[in-house]
GUZATOR-973058 format. One record per residue (C-alpha): x, y, z. Coordinates in Angstrom, 3 decimals, always signed. Layout:
<sites>
<site px="X" py="Y" pz="Z"/>
...
</sites>
This chain:
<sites>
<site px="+0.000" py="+0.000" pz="+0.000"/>
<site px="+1.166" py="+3.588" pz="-0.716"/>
<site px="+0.910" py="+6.253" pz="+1.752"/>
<site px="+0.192" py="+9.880" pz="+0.580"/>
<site px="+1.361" py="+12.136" pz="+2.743"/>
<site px="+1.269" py="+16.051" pz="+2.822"/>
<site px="+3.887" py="+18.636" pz="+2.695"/>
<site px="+1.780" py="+21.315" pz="+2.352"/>
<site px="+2.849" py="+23.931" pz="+5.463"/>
<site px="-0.211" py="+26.202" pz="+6.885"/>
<site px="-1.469" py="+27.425" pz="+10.169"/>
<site px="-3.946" py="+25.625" pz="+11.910"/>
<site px="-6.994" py="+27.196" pz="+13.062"/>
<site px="-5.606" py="+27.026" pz="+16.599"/>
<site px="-2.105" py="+29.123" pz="+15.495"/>
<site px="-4.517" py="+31.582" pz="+13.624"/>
<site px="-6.850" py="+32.224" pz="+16.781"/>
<site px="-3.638" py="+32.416" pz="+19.024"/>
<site px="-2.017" py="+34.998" pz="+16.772"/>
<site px="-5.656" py="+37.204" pz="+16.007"/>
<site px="-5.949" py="+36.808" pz="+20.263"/>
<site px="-2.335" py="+38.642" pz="+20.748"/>
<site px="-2.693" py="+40.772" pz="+17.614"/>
<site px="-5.635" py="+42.287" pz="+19.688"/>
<site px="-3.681" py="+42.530" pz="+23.349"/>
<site px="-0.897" py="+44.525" pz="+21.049"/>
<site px="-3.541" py="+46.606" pz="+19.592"/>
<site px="-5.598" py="+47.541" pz="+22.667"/>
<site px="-2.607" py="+48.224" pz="+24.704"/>
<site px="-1.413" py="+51.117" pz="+22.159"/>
<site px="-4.570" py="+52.567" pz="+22.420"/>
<site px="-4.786" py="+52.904" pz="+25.918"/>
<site px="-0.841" py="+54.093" pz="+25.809"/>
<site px="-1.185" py="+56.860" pz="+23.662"/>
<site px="-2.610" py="+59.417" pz="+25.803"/>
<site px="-0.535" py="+58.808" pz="+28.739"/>
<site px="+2.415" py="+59.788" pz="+25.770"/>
<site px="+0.924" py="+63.428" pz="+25.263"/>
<site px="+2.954" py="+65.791" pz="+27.307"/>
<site px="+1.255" py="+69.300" pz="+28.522"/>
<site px="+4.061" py="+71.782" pz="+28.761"/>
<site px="+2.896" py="+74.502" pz="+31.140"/>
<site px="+5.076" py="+77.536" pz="+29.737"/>
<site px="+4.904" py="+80.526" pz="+31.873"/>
<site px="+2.786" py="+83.131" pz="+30.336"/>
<site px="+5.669" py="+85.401" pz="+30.062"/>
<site px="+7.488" py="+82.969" pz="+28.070"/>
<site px="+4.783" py="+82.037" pz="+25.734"/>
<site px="+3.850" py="+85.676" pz="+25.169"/>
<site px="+7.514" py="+87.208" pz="+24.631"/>
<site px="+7.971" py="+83.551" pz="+21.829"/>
<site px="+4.264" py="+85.406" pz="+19.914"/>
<site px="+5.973" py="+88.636" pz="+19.714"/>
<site px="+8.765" py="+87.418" pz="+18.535"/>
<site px="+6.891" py="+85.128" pz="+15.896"/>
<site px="+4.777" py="+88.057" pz="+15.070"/>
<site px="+7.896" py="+90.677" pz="+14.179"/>
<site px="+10.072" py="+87.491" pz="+12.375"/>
<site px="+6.840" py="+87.398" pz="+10.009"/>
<site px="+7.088" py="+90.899" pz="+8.386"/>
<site px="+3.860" py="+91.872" pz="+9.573"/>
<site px="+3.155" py="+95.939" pz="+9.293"/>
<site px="+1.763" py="+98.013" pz="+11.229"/>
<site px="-1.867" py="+99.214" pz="+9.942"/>
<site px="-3.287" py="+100.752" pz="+13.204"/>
<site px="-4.355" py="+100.145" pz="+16.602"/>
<site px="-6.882" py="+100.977" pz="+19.342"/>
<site px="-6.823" py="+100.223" pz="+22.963"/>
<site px="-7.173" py="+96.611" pz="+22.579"/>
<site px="-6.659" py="+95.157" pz="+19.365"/>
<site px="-3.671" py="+95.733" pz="+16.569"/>
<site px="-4.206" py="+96.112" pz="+12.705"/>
<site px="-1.824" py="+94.503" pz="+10.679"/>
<site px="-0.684" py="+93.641" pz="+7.513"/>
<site px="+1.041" py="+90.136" pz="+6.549"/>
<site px="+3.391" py="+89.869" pz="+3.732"/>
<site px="+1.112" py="+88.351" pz="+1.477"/>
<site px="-1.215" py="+91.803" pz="+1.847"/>
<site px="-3.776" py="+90.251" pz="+3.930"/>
<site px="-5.348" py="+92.417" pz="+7.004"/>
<site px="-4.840" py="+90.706" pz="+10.013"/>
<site px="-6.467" py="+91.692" pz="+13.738"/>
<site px="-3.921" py="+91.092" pz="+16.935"/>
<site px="-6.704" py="+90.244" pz="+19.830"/>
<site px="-8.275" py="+88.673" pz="+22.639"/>
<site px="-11.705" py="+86.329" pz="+21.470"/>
<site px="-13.278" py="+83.926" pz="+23.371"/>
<site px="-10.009" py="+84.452" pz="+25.989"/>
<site px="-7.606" py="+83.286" pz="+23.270"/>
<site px="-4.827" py="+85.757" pz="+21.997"/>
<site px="-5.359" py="+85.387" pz="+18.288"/>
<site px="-4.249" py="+87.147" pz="+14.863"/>
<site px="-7.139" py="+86.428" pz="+12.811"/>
<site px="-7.150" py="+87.191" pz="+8.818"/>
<site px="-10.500" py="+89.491" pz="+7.982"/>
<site px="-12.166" py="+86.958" pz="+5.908"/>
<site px="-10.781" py="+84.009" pz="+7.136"/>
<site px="-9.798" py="+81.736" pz="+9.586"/>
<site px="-7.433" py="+82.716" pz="+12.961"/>
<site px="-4.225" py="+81.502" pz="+13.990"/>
<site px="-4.471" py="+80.987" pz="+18.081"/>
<site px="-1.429" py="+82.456" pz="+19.659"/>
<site px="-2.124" py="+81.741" pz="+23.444"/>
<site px="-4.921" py="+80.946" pz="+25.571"/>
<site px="-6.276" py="+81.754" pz="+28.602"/>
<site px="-6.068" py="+85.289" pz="+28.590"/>
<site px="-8.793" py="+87.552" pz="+29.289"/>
<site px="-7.528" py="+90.741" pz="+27.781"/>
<site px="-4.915" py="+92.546" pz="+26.228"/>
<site px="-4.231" py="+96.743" pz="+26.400"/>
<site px="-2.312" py="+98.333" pz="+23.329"/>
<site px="-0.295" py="+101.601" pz="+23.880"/>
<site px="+1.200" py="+102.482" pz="+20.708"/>
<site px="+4.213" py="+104.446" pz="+21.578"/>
<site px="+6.653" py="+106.267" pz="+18.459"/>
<site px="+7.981" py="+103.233" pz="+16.366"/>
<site px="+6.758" py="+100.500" pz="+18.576"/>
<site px="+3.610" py="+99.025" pz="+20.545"/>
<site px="+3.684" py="+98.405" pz="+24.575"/>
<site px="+1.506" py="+95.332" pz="+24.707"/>
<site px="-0.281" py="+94.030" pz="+28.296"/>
<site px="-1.817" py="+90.860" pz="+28.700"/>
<site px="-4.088" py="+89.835" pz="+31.450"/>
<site px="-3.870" py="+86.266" pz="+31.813"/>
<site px="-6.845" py="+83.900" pz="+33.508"/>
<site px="-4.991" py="+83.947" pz="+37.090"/>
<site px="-4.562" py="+87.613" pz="+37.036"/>
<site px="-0.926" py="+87.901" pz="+35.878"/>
<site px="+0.413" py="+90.823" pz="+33.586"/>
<site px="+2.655" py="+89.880" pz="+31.374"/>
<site px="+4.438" py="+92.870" pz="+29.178"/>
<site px="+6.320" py="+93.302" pz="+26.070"/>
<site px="+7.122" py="+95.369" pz="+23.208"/>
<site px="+6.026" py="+94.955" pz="+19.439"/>
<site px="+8.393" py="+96.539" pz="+17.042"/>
<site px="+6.889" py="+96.824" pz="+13.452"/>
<site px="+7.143" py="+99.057" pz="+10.258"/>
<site px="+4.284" py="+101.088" pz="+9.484"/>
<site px="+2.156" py="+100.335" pz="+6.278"/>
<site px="+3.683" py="+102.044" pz="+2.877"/>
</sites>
């Protein structure tokens, strides 16, 4: 009598369910990971708002005008942009279009345009004032 015999290599159905089972441990575990991985950096306000200024004058913004509480400016592109405090965000928003949010939780912020540059007080959420000074070209 001949014997056939098979030399065909697969998984069984046990090695599949084994692998799926661990598969899914892997899997579940990275999920529940992933938010323990975000870090909150807790910059002081002073910090965060002297790194905006310095953002904001780097960009070749222009001076357009200002009030008490809010800047005018222009971006290098030509687009009118608004330096101020909504919904207790500091924000340069494009009029138009959307807003780029520059720091939050900050309930106002007081403008005193001086000769050839802007003295600029924020009012954070815990009652901090934090201080600095805008230097921009005015608008040809």
């Amino acid at each position: 009598m001949i014997m056939l015999t098979r030399n065909k290599s697969a998984f069984t159905l046990l090695e599949s369910l084994v692998t799926l089972a661990i598969t899914a441990c892997v899997l579940l575990t990275i999920e529940f990971c992933l938010p323990l991985l975000h870090t909150n950096s807790n910059t002081p306000p002073d910090i965060a708002f002297k790194g905006v200024i310095h953002q904001i004058e780097i960009q070749r913004y222009q001076f357009v005008n200002a009030n008490e509480h809010q800047v005018a400016l222009r971006s290098s592109e030509g687009k009118r942009m608004l330096l101020e405090v909504k919904n207790n965000k500091l924000q340069l928003s494009a009029v138009g279009a959307g807003q780029i949010i520059l720091q939050q939780k900050v309930k106002s912020l007081t403008v005193k345009n001086c000769r050839g540059y802007f003295i600029l007080k924020l009012l954070t959420h815990d009652d901090q004032t934090v201080d600095a000074l805008l230097y921009l070209p005015k608008e040809k």
